[in-house]
C-alpha positions, 0 to 999 in steps of 0.5 A: 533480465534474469528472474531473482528467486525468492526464498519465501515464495510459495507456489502461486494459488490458481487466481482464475479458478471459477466460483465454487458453490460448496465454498461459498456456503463453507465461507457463509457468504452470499453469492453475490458477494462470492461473486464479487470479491477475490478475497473469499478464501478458504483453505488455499482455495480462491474464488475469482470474481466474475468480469467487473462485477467486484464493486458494483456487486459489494455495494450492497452487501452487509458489513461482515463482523470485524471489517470496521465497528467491533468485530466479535471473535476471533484474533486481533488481526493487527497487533497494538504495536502494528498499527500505523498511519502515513502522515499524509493523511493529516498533512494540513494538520502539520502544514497549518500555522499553529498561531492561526488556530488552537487545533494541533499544528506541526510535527510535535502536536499532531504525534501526540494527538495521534500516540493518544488515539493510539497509534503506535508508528508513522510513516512519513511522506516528507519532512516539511512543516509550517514555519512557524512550528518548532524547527521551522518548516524543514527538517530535512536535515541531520539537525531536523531528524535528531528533532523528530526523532525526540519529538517521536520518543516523546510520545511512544511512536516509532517511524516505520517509512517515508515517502522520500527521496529515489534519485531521478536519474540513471545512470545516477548522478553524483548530485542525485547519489549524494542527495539519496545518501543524505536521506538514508543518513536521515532515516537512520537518526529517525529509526527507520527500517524503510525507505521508499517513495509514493510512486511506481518503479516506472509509468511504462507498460513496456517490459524493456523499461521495467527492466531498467527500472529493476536494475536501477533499484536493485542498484539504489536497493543496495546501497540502502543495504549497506545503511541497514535500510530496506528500500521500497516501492508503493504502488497505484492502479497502474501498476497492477495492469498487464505487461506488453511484452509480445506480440505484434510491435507498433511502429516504434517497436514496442510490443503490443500485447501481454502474457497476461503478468502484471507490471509489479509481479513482474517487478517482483521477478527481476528485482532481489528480494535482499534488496527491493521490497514493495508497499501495497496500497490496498485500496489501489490494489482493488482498483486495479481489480477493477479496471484491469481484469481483460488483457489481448494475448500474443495469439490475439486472443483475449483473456480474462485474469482478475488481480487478486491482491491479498494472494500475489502478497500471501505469495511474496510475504515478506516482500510486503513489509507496508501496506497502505490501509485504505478503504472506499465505498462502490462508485461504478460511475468514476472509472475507478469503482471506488472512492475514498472514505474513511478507513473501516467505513468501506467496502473493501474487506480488511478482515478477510485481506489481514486473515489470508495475508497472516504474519501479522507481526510482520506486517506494517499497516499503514491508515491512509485517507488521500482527502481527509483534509478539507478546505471547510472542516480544519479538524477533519483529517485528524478526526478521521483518522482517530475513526480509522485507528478504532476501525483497525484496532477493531479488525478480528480474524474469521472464524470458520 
């Protein structure tokens, strides 16, 4: 598989430099928080956390001005224009039967409660509804998209993604090829500039496989192309960890052990940037931060390298048109450092994410809250989601 070059890339900040005392004062932060968190920057210096420290030192750290609240000062990190939600975060609100309640039910009501909270761009996880909302419970079709796409008119929003349809089958399959087509006919009557899916190119860890999956969507990447859609892949933790691509095989022949690059930077490499482009989801991203920061060298040895999310995007810019903002507050006790909360009610540090990441009128981020609904509180997930278009809105970049 021979590495696509990038024209926007830049070289790649030193992700393992050690903390540096004078940063940290220049940043005005404390230590433990320094410590803690890779996404202190100043200038195009980085600090890296030290080993597993990045939730369990941030949980008692002060909330920095503009990472939720109202932040003072500073520039609006994420323009009017800019912020967006994936509909999965309200999916009971469009799933509920609309005569069994008087909150908003369906794809028309809950556009317009989310355009009057401000939102300005969805992204879809999928075309389906109540049945007894209007248009019934499937809008997967031409018919269907001419309706939500008036409905979205209607109320100043534009979408900007979906959660779709990526052909299960490689070589593709007819059947497989029409059906991705039919979707791309539908992201055009909706206005889409992307198309993607919620899941990683691949669950391997092997680089072999990673191949195929980048020719496979460079493949699909151009078809899209040619229908004036962007493809795209979101990612979770998993994806962030370390390739096997060396080192001794297992009895089946696979390798064993890592370079020390991660399954989607490697993705990054062997895919075209004409044609692949990728969603960070960010809480994910510091997941993986905090799961995978230790990987067994080809020599044997083993390495540190922690994942620095806000720099692997900063490094292919405009391979990153979505994000999945998400936030969650330390939780050292679940495997995974985090759990989910509202967004701008966690620890995660959007301000300083948005600040290093820039091209904010690039940049598309999406609010997403994975259990906003709730089995006992039926107005939840579109409450939370109100909190976290303020919370977005609310972001300021840093001032030093």
């Amino acid at each position: 598989m021979t590495p696509h070059s990038d024209p926007s890339r830049t070289a790649a900040p030193d992700t393992t430099a050690g903390p540096d005392e004078a940063l940290r004062r220049g940043l005005g932060i404390g230590r433990r928080r320094f410590l803690s968190t890779c996404t202190a920057v100043a200038g195009a210096a980085i600090a890296a956390p030290v080993l597993g420290a990045s939730p369990a030192f941030a949980q008692d750290q002060d909330r920095s001005p503009g990472h939720g609240g109202h932040g003072h000062g500073g520039d609006v990190l994420v323009p009017a224009d800019r912020r967006g939600i994936i509909l999965y975060t309200v999916r009971d609100a469009i799933g509920r039967d609309p005569l069994s309640t008087d909150l908003p039910s369906g794809f028309r009501e809950v556009f317009g409660q989310l355009a009057r909270y401000g939102y300005r761009q969805v992204e879809f996880a999928g075309y389906g509804q109540h049945a007894n909302a209007p248009g019934g419970a499937a809008l997967d079709s031409v018919e269907g998209a001419r309706l939500l796409r008036r409905w979205l008119d209607d109320y100043g929003l534009r979408a900007q993604g979906n959660h779709g349809f990526i052909p299960p089958s490689w070589p593709l399959t007819t059947a497989d090829l029409d059906t991705f087509k039919k979707h791309l006919e539908i992201a055009n009557i909706l206005g889409l500039d992307h198309m993607g899916t919620g899941g990683d190119p691949t669950n391997s860890s092997y680089r072999a496989d990673w191949d195929v999956a980048a020719d496979k969507w460079n493949a699909l990447g151009r078809i899209a192309r040619r229908e004036g859609v962007k493809l795209y892949t979101h990612n979770h933790d998993a994806a962030y960890g370390f390739l096997l691509d060396g080192g001794p095989l297992d009895d089946l022949g696979r390798p064993t052990r890592s370079s020390g690059i991660r399954k989607l930077e490697y993705f990054l490499k062997v895919t075209d940037p004409k044609y692949v482009w990728l969603e960070m989801d960010i809480f994910w991203a510091h997941v993986a931060q905090y799961k995978f920061h230790t990987y067994t060298a080809h020599d044997g040895s083993v390495r540190e390298k922690v994942f620095d999310p806000a720099a692997l995007v900063a490094c292919n810019n405009k391979r990153y048109p979505l994000f999945h903002a998400k936030d969650g507050t330390v939780n050292t006790t679940n495997g995974q450092g985090y759990d989910m909360v509202p967004f701008g009610t966690g620890v995660i540090d959007y301000a300083t994410f948005f600040s290093r990441v820039g091209d904010r009128n690039y940049h598309n981020p999406m609010v997403e809250q994975d259990n906003a609904p709730s089995s006992t509180d039926p107005a939840q997930s579109l409450r939370h989601a109100r909190t976290g278009y303020d919370n977005l809105a609310a972001l300021r970049k840093r001032r030093r």
